[in-house]
N, C-alpha and C positions, 0 to 999 in steps of 0.2 A: 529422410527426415521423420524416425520415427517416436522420437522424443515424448509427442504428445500422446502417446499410444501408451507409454510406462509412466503417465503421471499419475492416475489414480487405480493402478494395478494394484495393487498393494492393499487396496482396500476389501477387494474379494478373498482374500485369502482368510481376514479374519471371519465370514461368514458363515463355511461349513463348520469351524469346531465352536464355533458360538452357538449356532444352531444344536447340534448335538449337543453338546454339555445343558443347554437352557429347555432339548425335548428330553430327556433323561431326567434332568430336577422336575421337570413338568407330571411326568411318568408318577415317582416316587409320589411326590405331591397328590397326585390324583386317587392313587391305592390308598393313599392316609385318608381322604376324605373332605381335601382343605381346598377347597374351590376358592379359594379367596388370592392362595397362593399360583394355583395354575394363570390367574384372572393377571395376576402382577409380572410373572412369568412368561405367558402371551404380549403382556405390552412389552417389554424386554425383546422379544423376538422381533415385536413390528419396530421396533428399533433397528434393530440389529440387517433386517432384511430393505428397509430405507437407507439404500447406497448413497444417496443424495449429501453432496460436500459443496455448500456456499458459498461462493466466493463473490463480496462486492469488490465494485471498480467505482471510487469516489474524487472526488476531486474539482480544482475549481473550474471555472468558464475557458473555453477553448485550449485545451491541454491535448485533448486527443484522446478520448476515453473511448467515444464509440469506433474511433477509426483503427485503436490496440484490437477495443473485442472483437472485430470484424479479423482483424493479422493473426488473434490467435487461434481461430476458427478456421481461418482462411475461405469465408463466407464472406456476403455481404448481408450483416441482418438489425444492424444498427445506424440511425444516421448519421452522414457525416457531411459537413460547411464548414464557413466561417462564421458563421455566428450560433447561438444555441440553439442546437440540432434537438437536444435530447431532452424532452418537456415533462416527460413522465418517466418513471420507471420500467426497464425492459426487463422481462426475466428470460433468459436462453437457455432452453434444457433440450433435453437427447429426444428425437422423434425417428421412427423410421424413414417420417417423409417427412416434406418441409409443410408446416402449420402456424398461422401465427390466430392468437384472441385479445378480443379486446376484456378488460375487465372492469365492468362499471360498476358505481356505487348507486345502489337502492333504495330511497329512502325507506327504514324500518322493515326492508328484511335482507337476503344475503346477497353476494354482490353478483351481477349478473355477466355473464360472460355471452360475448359476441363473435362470431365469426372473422376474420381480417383478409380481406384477400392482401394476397403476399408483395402486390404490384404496388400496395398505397400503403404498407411496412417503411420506407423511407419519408414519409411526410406525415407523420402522424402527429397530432397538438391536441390537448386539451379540448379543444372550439371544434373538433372534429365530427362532421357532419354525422357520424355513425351512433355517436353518445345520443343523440337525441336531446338534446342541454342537459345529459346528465354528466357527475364528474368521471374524468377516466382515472382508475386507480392506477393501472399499471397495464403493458403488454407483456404477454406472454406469448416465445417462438418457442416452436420446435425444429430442429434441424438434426440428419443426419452424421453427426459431427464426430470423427472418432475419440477426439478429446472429450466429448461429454459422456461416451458410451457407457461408462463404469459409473456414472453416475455427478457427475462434475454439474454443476449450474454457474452460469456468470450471471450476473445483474450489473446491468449497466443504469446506472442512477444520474437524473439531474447535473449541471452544475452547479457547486455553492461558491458563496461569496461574490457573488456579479451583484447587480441593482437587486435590490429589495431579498436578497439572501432568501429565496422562497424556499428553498428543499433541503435545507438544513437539516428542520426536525423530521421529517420525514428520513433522509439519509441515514441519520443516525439511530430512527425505530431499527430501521434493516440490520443496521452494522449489530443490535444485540444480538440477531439469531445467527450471525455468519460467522463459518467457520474459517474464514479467513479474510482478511481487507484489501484490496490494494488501492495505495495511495497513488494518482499520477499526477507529475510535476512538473512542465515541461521547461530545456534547458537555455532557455533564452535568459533567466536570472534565477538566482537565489531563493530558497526557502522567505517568504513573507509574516511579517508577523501576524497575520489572520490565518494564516496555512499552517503556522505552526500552532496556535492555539486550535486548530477545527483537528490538527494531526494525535494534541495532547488528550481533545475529547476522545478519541477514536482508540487510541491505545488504551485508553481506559476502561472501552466498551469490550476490546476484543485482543486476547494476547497473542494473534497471528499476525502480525503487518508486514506489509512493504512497502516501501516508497519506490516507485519508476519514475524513472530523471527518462520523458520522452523526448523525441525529434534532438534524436542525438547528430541526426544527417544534415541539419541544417544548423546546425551553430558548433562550428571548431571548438569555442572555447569551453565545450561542455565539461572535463576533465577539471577543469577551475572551480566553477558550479556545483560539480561531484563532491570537490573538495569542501569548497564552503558549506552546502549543505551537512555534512557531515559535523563539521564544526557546530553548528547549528543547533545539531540531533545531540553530539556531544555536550553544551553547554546547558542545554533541558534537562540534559538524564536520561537520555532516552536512546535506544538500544536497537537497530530493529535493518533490517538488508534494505539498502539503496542498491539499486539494479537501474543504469541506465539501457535503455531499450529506440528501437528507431522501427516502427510501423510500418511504414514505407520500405525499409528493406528488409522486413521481414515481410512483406507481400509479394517482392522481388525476385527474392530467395525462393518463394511456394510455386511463382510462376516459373523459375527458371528451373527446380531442381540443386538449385547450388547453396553445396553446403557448407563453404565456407561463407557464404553470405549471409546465411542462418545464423551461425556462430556469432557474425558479425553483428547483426544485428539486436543480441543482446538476451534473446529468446533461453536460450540453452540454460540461461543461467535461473529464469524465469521458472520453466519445467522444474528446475533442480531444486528452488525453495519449494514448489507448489507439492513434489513429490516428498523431499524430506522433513518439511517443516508442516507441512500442513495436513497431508495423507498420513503422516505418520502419528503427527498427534492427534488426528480423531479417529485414528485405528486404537490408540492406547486409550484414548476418550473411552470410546467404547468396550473396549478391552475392561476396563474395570469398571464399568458399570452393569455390565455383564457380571461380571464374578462377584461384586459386590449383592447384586441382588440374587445369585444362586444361595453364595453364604449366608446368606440372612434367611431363605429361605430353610438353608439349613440347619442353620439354630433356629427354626419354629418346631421343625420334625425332629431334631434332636431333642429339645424338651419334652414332646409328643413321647415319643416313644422312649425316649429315657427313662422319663417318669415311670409308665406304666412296667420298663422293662425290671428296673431295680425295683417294683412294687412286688411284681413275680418272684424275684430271686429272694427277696428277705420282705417277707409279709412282718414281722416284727418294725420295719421301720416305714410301713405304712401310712402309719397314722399320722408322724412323724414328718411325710412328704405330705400329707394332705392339709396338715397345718400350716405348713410353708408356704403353700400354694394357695389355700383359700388368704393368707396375707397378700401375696403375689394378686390373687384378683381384684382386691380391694386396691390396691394401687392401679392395677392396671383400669379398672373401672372410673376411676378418678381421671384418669387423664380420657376417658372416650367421655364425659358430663359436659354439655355445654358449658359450665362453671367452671371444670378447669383451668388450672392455672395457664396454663398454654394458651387456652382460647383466651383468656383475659390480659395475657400475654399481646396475642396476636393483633387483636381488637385498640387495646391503648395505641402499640405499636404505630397501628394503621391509623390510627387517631391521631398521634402526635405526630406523625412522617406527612400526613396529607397538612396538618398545620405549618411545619416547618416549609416544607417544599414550597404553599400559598407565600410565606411572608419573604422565602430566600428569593421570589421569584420578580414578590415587589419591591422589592430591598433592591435587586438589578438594576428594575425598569424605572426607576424612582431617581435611582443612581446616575444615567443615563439622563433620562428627562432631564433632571438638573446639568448636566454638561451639556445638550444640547441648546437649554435657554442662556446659559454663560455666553453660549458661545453667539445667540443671537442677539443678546445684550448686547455684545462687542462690536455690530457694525450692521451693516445691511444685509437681513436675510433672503430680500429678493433677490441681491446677484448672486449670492454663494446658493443658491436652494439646490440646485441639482447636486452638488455635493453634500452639503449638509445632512440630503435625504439619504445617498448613498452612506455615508457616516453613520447616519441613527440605525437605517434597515441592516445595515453589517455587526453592530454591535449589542443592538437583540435581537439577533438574529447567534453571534456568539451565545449572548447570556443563555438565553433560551435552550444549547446545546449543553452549557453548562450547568444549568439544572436539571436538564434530563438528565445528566452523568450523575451528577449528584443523587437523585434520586435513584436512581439505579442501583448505586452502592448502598444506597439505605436500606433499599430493599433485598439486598444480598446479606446485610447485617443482622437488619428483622427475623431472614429464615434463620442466621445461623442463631439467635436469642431463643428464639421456640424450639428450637432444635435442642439447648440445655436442659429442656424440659424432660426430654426423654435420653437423657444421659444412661438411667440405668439402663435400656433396654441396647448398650453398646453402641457402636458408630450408626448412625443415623446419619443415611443419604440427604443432602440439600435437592429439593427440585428444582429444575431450569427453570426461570422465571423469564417465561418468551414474552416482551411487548411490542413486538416486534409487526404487529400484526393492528396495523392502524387502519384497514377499510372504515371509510365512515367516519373515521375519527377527525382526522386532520383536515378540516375545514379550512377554505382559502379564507384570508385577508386579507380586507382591501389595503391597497398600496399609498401609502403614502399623499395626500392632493396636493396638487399641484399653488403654490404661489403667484401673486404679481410679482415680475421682477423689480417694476416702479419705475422703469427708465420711458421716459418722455420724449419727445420730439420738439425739434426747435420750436415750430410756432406753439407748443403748449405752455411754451417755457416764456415763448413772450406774450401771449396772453395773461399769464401767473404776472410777469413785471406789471404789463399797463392794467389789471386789476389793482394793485397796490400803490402803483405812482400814480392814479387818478388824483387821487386823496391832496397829495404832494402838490400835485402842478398847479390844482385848483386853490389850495390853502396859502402856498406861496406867492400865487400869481395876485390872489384878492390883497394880500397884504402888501406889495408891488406895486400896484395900482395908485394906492395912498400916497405914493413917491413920483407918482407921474409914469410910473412905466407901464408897458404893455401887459397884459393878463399872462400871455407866452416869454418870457424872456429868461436868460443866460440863470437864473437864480432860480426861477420855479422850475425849469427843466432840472439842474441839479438837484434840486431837492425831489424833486420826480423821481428822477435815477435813484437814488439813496434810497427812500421810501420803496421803491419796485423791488430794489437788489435784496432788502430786508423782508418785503414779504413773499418773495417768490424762495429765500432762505426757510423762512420759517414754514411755508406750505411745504417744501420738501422734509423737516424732520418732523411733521404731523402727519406726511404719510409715514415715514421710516419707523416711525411710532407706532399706526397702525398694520403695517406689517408687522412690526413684532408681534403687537399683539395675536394677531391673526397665524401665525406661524407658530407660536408657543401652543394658542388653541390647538393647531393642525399637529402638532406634536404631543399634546396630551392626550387628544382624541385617537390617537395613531398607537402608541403607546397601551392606553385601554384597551383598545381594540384586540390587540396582538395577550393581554394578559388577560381578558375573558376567554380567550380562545384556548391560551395553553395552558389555562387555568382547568376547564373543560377537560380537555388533554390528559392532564395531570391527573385528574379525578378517575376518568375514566383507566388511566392506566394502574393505579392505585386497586381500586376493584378488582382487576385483573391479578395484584398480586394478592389481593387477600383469598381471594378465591383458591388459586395456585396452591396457595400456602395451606388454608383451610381443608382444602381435599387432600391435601398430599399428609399431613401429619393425622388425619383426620384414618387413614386408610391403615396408616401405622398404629396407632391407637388400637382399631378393628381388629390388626393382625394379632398384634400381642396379647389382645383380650380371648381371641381367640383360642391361639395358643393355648394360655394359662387354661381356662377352663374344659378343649379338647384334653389336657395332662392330667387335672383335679379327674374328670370324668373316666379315661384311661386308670386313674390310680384308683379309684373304686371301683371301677368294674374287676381288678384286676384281684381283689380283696374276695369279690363274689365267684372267682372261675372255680371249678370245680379242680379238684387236684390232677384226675385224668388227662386235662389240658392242657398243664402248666406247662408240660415239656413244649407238646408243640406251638403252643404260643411264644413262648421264650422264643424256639428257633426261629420263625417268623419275625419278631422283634428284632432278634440281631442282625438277621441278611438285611432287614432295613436299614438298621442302624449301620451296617458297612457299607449299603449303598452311598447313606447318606456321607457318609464319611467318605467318600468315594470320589463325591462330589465335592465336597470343599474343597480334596487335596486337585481336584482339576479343576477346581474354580483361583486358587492360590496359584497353581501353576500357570494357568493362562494372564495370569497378569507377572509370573515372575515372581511372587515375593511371598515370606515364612510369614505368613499372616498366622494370628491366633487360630487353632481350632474350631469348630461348629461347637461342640462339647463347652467349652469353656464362656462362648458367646452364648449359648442358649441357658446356662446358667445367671443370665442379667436380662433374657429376656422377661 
């Protein structure tokens, strides 16, 4: 069973000629003098040499997540019950030996990592005596695991969708950085309508998925399930490998050696998306991010030394090229001015996305509140409360996932608007916009409080009567009286009863009343609560993309100015060389200039395609 050995093979391969091609432009880059470019070039490399491929494992309450990661490892390093095992986030990466840490949040400064012995790895919670009552962010094992050896990580996340939907947004920070998701599902029933909304959030976040239809071993009619889901995924629009799978005998299979029972249980097919769908798209991921920043680099050095070199060869069109270029600076000097329109660009952007996101977020939560008061308008929210609360915590607990998507896309938007800014300067890379990275951020809320149900006990209930028939007994008995009858008789007990029946009615809908009351309170306050928080959230991840965004065009700005003024500076000096020179300076120019040309055409190559020239790009730089 060596299946898991060829899943992320494939990804070493692209390492040495990436390596090479991006230490060769590094080379050329360095003899020019463009340490700016070597600096972009090295982050390129620390890319290229982090093998690390992401895979979450998402999904709702008892499906069987940690008991998959453990069958595909064939480890045990996840917990696994009936009830929710997995409180925090685990992250599983390749160790020689086995390690696991804890990782806690600090307030105000970074987050602090603790030792775990391996022994108390299965019971770990939140409330866990090692935090010190600080929060746990996440576990992190190490395991010698040949599946992870080329660099593979699984993260085993929370449950969503159970009571109070707590790990939603947290789930979904994950799912931006990951380079692929998997969904599990297990085959006892059909896709849900919360599974399929939390399934729509997620494809939206990341265009690797799968859905696994689990514990295929215990329910025959899983093939029905297969089917309907499908239907499901079809009737969305939505496109993506169902892979039923069965844990249990893929653990069977590891114990026994038997490969038809591997097969069987669903595995095979598992390895085959993770190796062609997912190793192969962040081999081409990288694949052209790699040659994208050789070529860029090589229309900086090709205007460098083009400039200077056609300065040499025809000094009559000098001046000619030095006017071009002193315009060429003026422009490029514009877009490095805080005042730039980019920056004022970026700035609004960030302005108007942090406003939109705040009011799409109350517009939700507003939304919600009012169906949840409808709904306690309509009858007694003391006996329905344990549902009602699971209702409200599941549905913003949605919303909440659907304005992080939302947001998300905005800020994919924003980079590509600023990105028009520098049009002329040819295709201009988008930066990853990682927010993925919530230490500290996601702060708990409190859950929900609890209600009276309002249900009484017989003797309260006849207390409540002979409080109200006092009134009765005595009122009709004195007028009774005047008749000759007794204070007690057949007329003032009737009107007793009557009077009690009517007020022990009316004390119950004065309480029902103030349950409501108290229950709309408890849902406005609940509601607040959760939109101060991912309001917070919001902000803080917002920042994060201005930031992003801000460095990254900010860096391109730098380059191009550069550029332009290394060429202006080359074409005057080139004006001053003495004539004895020119030949060998020329020669030197040119083996550059074929270096550099050397490299596009192996920077083009390595992704496959006739992309434009360096020459022709470095003329818009």
């Amino acid at each position: 069973m060596n299946s898991a050995n060829r899943v992320s093979s494939r990804k070493a391969h692209l390492a040495p000629s990436a390596a090479a091609l991006l230490g060769q432009a590094s080379s050329v880059a360095q003899r020019s003098g463009r340490s700016d470019l070597v600096r972009r070039l090295a982050n390129a490399q620390a890319r290229v040499d982090d093998p690390r491929i992401r895979i979450v494992v998402v999904g709702p309450l008892k499906q069987g997540k940690s008991q998959f990661v453990n069958s595909l490892l064939g480890l045990d390093v996840c917990s696994v019950g009936d009830d929710e095992t997995t409180a925090v986030a685990t992250v599983v990466q390749y160790s020689e030996t086995a390690v696991a840490e804890l990782v806690l949040a600090e307030p105000g400064a970074a987050p602090v990592r603790v030792p775990l012995p391996l022994e108390e790895l299965m019971g770990i919670t939140p409330a866990t005596p090692r935090a010190e009552g600080r929060e746990v962010l996440r576990v992190e094992v190490g395991v010698p695991s040949p599946l992870l050896a080329d660099g593979l990580v699984l993260i085993d996340t929370p449950g969503v969708g159970g009571h109070g939907n707590p790990h939603a947004a947290g789930t979904l920070g994950l799912v931006t950085a990951a380079d692929a998701v998997l969904v599990l599902s297990d085959s006892s029933q059909e896709f849900t309508e919360p599974e399929l909304g939390f399934i729509r959030q997620i494809v939206s976040l990341c265009p690797a998925v799968a859905a696994l239809i689990s514990k295929i071993d215990l329910y025959p009619h899983w093939r029905q399930i297969l089917e309907a889901d499908r239907a499901h995924l079809l009737r969305d629009g939505l496109d993506f490998p169902l892979i039923p799978i069965s844990s249990v005998l893929r653990s069977h299979a590891l114990r026994l050696e038997d490969k038809e029972l591997d097969a069987e249980s669903g595995f095979s097919d598992l390895y085959r998306f993770l190796r062609d769908d997912v190793v192969a798209r962040v081999e081409s991921n990288t694949r052209r991010a790699v040659a994208m920043d050789v070529r860029s680099t090589a229309a900086h050095l090709t205007l460098e030394l083009g400039s200077e070199l056609a300065a040499l060869r025809d000094p009559a069109t000098a001046q000619a090229a030095v006017a071009g270029l002193q315009r060429a600076r003026a422009a490029a000097e514009d877009l490095h001015k805080k005042t730039s329109l980019w920056q004022q660009s970026l700035g609004d952007g960030i302005a108007d996305l942090a406003a939109d996101i705040d009011h799409d977020l109350r517009d939700r939560l507003r939304r919600i509140t009012r169906q949840a008061e409808a709904t306690i308008d309509g009858g007694d929210p003391g006996k329905e409360w344990d549902v009602l609360g699971e209702w409200l915590e599941r549905e913003i607990g949605t919303a909440i996932g659907d304005n992080f998507v939302w947001a998300h896309d905005r800020g994919q938007w924003l980079a590509e608007v600023v990105a028009q800014h520098f049009s002329e300067s040819g295709h201009v890379a988008l930066p990853h916009i990682d927010v993925a990275d919530t230490d500290g951020v996601l702060e708990p809320v409190g859950a929900l409080s609890d209600l009276e149900s309002g249900r009484i006990g017989i003797t309260q209930k006849v207390l409540v009567g002979m409080r109200g028939s006092y009134g009765g007994v005595l009122m009709f008995g004195l007028i009774t009286t005047m008749m000759g009858m007794a204070l007690v008789n057949p007329i003032s007990i009737g009107a007793g009863v009557l009077l009690g029946t009517k007020a022990y009615r009316e004390d119950k809908q004065a309480q029902i009343r103030a349950r409501r009351a108290e229950a709309k309170m408890l849902v406005r306050r609940f509601a607040d609560d959760v939109g101060f928080q991912v309001g917070k959230e919001s902000k803080d991840r917002l920042r994060t993309v201005q930031r992003v965004l801000r460095d990254h065009f900010t860096d391109i700005a730098e380059q191009a100015l550069r550029s332009i003024n290394e060429s202006l500076r080359a074409t005057q000096d080139a004006a001053q060389l003495e004539s004895s020179e020119h030949a060998a300076r020329i020669s030197r120019l040119e083996a550059d200039m074929r270096a550099v040309a050397e490299l596009d055409e192996l920077a083009a190559t390595l992704i496959g395609e006739d992309l434009a020239p360096a020459e022709a790009k470095a003329n818009t730089v």
